[in-house]
Residue, then its C-alpha position, 0 to 999 in steps of 0.5 A: x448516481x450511485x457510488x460504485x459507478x462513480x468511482x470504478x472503472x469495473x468491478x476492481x478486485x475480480x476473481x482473480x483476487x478472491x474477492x465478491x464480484x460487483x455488478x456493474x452496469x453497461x457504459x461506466x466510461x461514459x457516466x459522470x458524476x451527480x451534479x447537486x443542486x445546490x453547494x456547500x457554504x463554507x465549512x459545511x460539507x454539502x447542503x442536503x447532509x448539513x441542512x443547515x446545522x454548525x460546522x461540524x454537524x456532519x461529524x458521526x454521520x457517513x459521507x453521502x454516496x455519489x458526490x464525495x464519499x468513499x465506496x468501501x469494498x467487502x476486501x478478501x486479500x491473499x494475505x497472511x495477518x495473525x500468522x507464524x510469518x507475521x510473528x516471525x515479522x516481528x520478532x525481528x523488528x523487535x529484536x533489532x530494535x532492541x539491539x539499537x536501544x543497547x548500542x551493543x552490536x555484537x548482538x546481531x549474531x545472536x538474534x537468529x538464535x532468540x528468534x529460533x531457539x532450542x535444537x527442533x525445527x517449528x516449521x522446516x526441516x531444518x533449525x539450522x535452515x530456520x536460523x539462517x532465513x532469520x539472519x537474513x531477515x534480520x540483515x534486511x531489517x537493518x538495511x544490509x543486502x542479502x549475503x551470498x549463498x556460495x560463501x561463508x560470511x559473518x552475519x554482521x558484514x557491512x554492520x558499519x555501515x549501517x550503525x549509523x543515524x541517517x537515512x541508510x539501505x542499499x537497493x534493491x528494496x524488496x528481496x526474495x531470501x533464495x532458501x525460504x523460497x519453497x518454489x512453488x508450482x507455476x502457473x498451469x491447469x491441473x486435474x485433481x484426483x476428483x476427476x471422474x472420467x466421465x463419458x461427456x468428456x466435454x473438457x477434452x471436447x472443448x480444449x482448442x488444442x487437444x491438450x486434454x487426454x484421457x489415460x488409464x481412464x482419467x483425463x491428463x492435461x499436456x503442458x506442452x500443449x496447453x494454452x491455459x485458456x481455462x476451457x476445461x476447468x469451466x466446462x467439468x462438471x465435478x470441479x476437477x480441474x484447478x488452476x495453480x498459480x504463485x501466489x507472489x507472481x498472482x499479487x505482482x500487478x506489474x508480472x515482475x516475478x519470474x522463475x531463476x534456474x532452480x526454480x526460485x522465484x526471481x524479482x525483475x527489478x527493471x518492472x518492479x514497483x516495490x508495492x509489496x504485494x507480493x510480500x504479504x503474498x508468499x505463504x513462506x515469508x520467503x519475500x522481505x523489504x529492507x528497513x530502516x528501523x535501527x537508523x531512526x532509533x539511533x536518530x532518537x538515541x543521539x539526541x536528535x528532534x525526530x518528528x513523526x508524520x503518521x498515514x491517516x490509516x494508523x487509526x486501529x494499527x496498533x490496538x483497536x482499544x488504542x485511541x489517537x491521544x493513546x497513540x500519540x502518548x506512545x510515540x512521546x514515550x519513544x523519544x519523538x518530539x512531535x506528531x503530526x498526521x500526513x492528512x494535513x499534507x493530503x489537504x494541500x494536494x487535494x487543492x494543488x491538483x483541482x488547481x492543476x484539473x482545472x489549469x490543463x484539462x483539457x486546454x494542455x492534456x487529455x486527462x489528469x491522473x492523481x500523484x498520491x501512490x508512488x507505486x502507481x506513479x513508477x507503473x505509469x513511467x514504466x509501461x505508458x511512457x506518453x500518458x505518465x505525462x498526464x499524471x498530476x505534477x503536484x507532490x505526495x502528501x507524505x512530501x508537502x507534510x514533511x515540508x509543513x514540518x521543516x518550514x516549522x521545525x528546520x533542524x528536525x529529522x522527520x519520519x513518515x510512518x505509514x502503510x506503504x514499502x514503496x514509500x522507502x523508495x519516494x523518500x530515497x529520490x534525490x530531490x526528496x531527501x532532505x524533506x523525509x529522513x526515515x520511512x516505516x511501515x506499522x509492523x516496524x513500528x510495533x517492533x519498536x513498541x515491543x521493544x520498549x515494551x509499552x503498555x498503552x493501557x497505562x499511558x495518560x492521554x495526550x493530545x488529539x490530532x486535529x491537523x486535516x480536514x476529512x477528506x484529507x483523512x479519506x486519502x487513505x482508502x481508494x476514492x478517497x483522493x478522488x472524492x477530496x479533488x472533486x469536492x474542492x471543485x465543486x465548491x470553487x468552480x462549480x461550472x467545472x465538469x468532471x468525470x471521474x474513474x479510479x482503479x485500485x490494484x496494479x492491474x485494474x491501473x494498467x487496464x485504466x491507463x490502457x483505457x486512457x491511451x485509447x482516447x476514452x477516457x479524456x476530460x477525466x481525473x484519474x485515481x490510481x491505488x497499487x495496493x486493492x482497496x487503497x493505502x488501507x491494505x499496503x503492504x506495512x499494515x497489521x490489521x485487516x483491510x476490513x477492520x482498517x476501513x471501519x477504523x479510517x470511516x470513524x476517524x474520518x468523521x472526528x475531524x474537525x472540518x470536512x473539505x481539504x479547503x477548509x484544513x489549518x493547512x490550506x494557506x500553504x497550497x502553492x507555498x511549498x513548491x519547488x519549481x526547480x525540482x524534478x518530479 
C-alpha cells in the first residue's frame, strides 16, 4: 500500500487551497493499512528498515511509506512570509519586548512612532492611519483588547492590568483591527476585461438561472441572479470569468468570518476555532491575535524558574544555520532555566491513546479520533456534537510535557512555545492552567530574540534535546500522530486491526467527521490537523511549510529511539492523568 492512500481521506488540500491536486484512487475509505510480516524487536523500528543493525541504525534514513512513516505534501499556502506584514509583525513583538526588559512603561505611547517613523506614509494613505493600526497592534501584543473606534483613549488604557508576570489576555483571542480591514470583494464570479464576446456565448448558454448577459457586447454577470455555481467560468474559453472571494473567509474552515454593515470583515466568535489561518491569510494584516510576550518576559525579569517546552516544528524557525544546541544556548541566554521539547509529551500521548483504540474501538465507540489539535477538538464539539464523543480522552502532548516539567520542577512556570494560536486558548482552560503558565508562538519568540539582540553565530553550543523518540518528534506534521499510534500497536498487539484516515485543514476535517456520522468509517483511528499540512504551517511559524518539513524529517532522524514506546518518558503514560478533571 502506499502512503497516500494510507493516510488521506482525499486529495487534502484541493484547488481551493492553491495546492498540486493528488490522484487518489477509488474506495480510499475502505483500504487499510499494510500489515508487515514481521515487527520490530524492541528499539528497532521495523525489520525490513533495520535489518538487524543496533538501536539507532535507521538514524539518516527516511521512514519507510505505508506503515509509519510521514506522507509530506508539495505545501502552497495563501500565506505572506518575508513580507512587509511579517516585518510589521515583528517589529511589534520586538518593540514590546523591548519595553518589558525596561520595566518603563510609559513607552508603549511612543511604539507606533518607532514602528512608523517620519511624516510619509509606506503603504497607506495615511501615516496617521499607519500608526494608529500600530497601536493596536502593539495593544493586542500586550494582551489588551482593541480600543473603541468612537472614542478617544490613551494608548496604554488597561496597561495595569496587563504589567504583570502571570498568565494575562482578555478574550476574544483573534482580532480584526476595523480600519486595517480593506473590506475586500465578497464572494462572487466575475467577467474581466479578457472577455471576448464570442458568438459561442456558452457561458450564457450554460448558466442555470440566466444570470449571464451580454451588454454593449461583452457579457455581464447579475448577482441578483447568480448562484455561484461556477458554470460559466469552466465553460469560457479565454479564462475571463474569475472568481473572487476573501481570502481571510477562503482560510477560515469553520466559515466564521462574515461582513459587518461597513463592509469589514467581521469574526463569529460563537464558530471560531482560533486556528489562525485566517491571520496569516489577510493580504492587509488587518487579522491579529493577542500575546503574551510581555508577561513571560516579566516572569523572567523577576526572578522566576520559567521553563520553556519547545513544539518539535521549532527545528529552522529561527535560522537554518541554527542548530538545536545553538538554539537551546539562546533560550539560557534569555533567562529560561530549562528546555525541554514537547515531543517527550507526544510519546506519552501516543501510548495513551493506542491504549484508548484498543480499550473502546469497537467494544464502546465506533471510532477513536485524535486529541492533539485544539482546533480540531473545538470544531468537532462545535459542528458534531454526537461524534466529538469519539474523539480520544487522552490530553495534548503540550499538557502531559508541562505535567513531565511540574512533576520535576513544581514551583517553575512553564512556557509552551510552538506554532499554534489556539493553543493560547487550551492553556487558558481551567483545569489546564496550573499545568501551562504562558503560551507563543515562533514569531513572538524572535521578537524576544531581536529584543536582546542575540547572535546565535556567537553562542557556544549547549546540550542537545534528546528528550523523544521520532515519531514523538513526527507530531508535528499531518500523519504524524497517526503513524506514532499505529506503530505502538502494532508492536504491542499485533492482532490489532486498524484503519486509519487522517484530514489536515478545517474543511477536509469537517467532511471527515461528516464521513464519520454516516457510519463509514467505524472501526478507524481518525487524525484531525486544523492547520494544512500539520502543526508545520500553524499560524505562529516563520518559515515555509516546505522548508519546515524538511527541517522536522532531519530532525526526526537525529532522535535517539524511533517509537514513542520506547522515548525516556514512556514510564509516565498513565501517571499524569487526572480523572477528576474535564476534558
Amino acid at each position: 500500500m502506499q502512503n497516500e492512500e494510507l493516510l488521506t481521506v482525499r486529495d487534502i488540500l484541493d484547488d481551493d487551497y492553491g495546492c498540486e491536486e493528488l490522484p487518489l484512487g477509488d474506495g480510499d475509505l475502505d483500504r487499510r493499512p499494510r500489515r508487515g510480516a514481521e515487527l520490530a524487536p524492541r528499539g528497532q523500528p521495523d525489520a525490513h528498515m533495520a535489518a538487524g543493525r543496533p538501536d539507532h541504525a535507521w538514524r539518516g534514513r527516511r521512514p519507510a511509506a505505508g506503515r509509519y512513516g510521514i506522507t509530506w505534501r508539495n505545501l502552497k499556502l495563501m500565506r505572506y512570509a518575508d513580507s512587509l506584514i511579517t516585518d510589521i509583525r515583528k517589529q511589534v513583538f520586538t518593540e514590546v519586548a523591548r519595553m518589558a526588559y525596561s520595566g518603563d512603561y510609559t513607552q508603549m505611547e511612543d511604539i507606533p512612532y518607532k514602528i512608523v517613523p517620519g511624516v510619509n506614509p509606506r503603504h497607506r494613505e495615511s501615516v496617521f492611519l499607519e500608526r494608529a493600526i500600530a497601536g493596536e497592534r502593539v495593544r493586542l501584543a500586550m494582551g489588551l483588547s482593541l480600543q473603541p473606534v468612537q472614542q478617544r483613549t490613551m494608548l496604554s488604557e488597561g496597561m495595569d492590568h496587563a504589567a504583570i508576570a502571570e498568565q494575562y489576555y482578555e478574550p476574544p483571542l483573534v482580532n480584526i483591527i476595523p480600519y486595517a480591514c480593506h473590506a475586500c470583494p465578497t464572494k462572487r464570479y466575475q467577467v474581466t476585461d479578457l472577455c471576448q464576446g464570442c458568438l459561442a456565448a456558452s457561458c450564457q448558454r450554460v448558466c442555470p438561472k440566466g444570470a449571464v448577459q451580454f451588454v454593449n457586447g461583452k457579457s455581464m454577470i447579475d448577482e441578483t441572479a447568480c448562484i455561484k455555481c461556477g458554470k460559466c467560468a469552466a465553460s469560457c474559453p479565454y479564462h475571463a470569468i474569475t472568481f473572487i472571494e476573501r481570502p481571510c473567509q477562503a482560510a477560515c474552515g469553520m466559515d466564521a468570518i462574515g461582513v459587518d454593515e461597513n463592509g469589514k470583515a467581521r469574526i463569529d466568535y460563537e464558530r471560531c476555532v482560533s486556528c489562525g489561518q485566517c491571520l496569516v491569510s489577510c493580504p492587509f494584516g488587518a487579522i491579529v491575535d493577542k500575546s503574551q510576550i510581555f508577561q513571560v518576559i516579566r516572569s523572567i525579569t523577576e526572578g522566576n524558574s520559567v521553563v520553556a517546552i519547545v513544539a518539535p516544528s521549532f527545528v529552522g524557525q529561527f535560522g537554518k544555520n541554527v542548530s538545536v544546541p545553538k538554539f537551546v544556548a539562546a533560550m539560557r541566554q534569555l533567562g529560561f532555566s530549562d528546555v525541554v521539547e514537547v515531543a517527550a509529551g507526544a510519546d506519552v500521548c501516543a501510548i495513551e491513546e493506542a491504549r484508548d483504540f484498543v480499550e473502546k474501538v469497537p467494544a464502546q465507540q465506533k471510532f477513536l479520533a485524535t486529541s492533539c489539535c485544539p482546533s480540531w477538538r473545538m470544531m468537532a464539539r462545535s459542528l458534531f456534537p454526537k461524534e466529538s464523543g469519539n474523539i480520544s480522552m487522552t490530553y495534548t502532548p503540550m499538557t502531559y510535557t508541562a505535567r513531565l516539567v511540574k512533576h520535576s520542577h513544581p514551583n517553575s512556570k512553564v512556557v509552551f512555545i510552538g506554532p499554534c494560536a489556539a493553543k493560547k486558548l487550551e492553556a487558558m482552560q481551567e483545569e489546564l492552567r496550573s499545568d501551562v503558565d504562558f503560551v507563543l508562538t515562533y514569531e513572538e519568540l524572535m521578537g524576544i530574540f531581536e529584543a536582546k539582540g542575540l547572535d546565535f553565530s556567537q553562542l557556544p553550543d549547549a546540550d542537545d534535546l534528546r528528550d523523544a523518540s521520532g515519531l514523538g518528534r513526527g507530531f508535528a506534521a499531518a500523519g504524524g500522530v497517526a503513524a506514532a499510534v499505529e506503530e505502538i500497536l502494532h508492536r504491542t498487539k499485533p492482532d490489532t486491526e486498524i484503519k486509519i484516515q487522517r484530514a489536515d485543514g478545517l474543511r477536509e476535517c469537517r467532511k471527515l467527521l461528516t464521513l464519520a456520522k454516516a457510519g463509514k468509517l467505524d472501526g478507524y483511528l481518525l487524525e484531525g490537523m486544523a492547520c494544512p499540512g500539520g502543526c508545520i504551517s500553524g499560524a505562529g511559524t516563520i518559515i515555509s511549510a516546505d522548508a519546515a518539513k524538511k527541517k522536522l524529517e532531519a530532525h526526526i532522524q537525529q532522535a535517539e529511539t524511533y517509537s514513542c514506546a520506547d522515548g525516556p518518558y514512556r514510564e509516565f503514560a498513565g501517571l499524569l492523568e487526572d480523572a477528576s478533571a474535564p476534558r
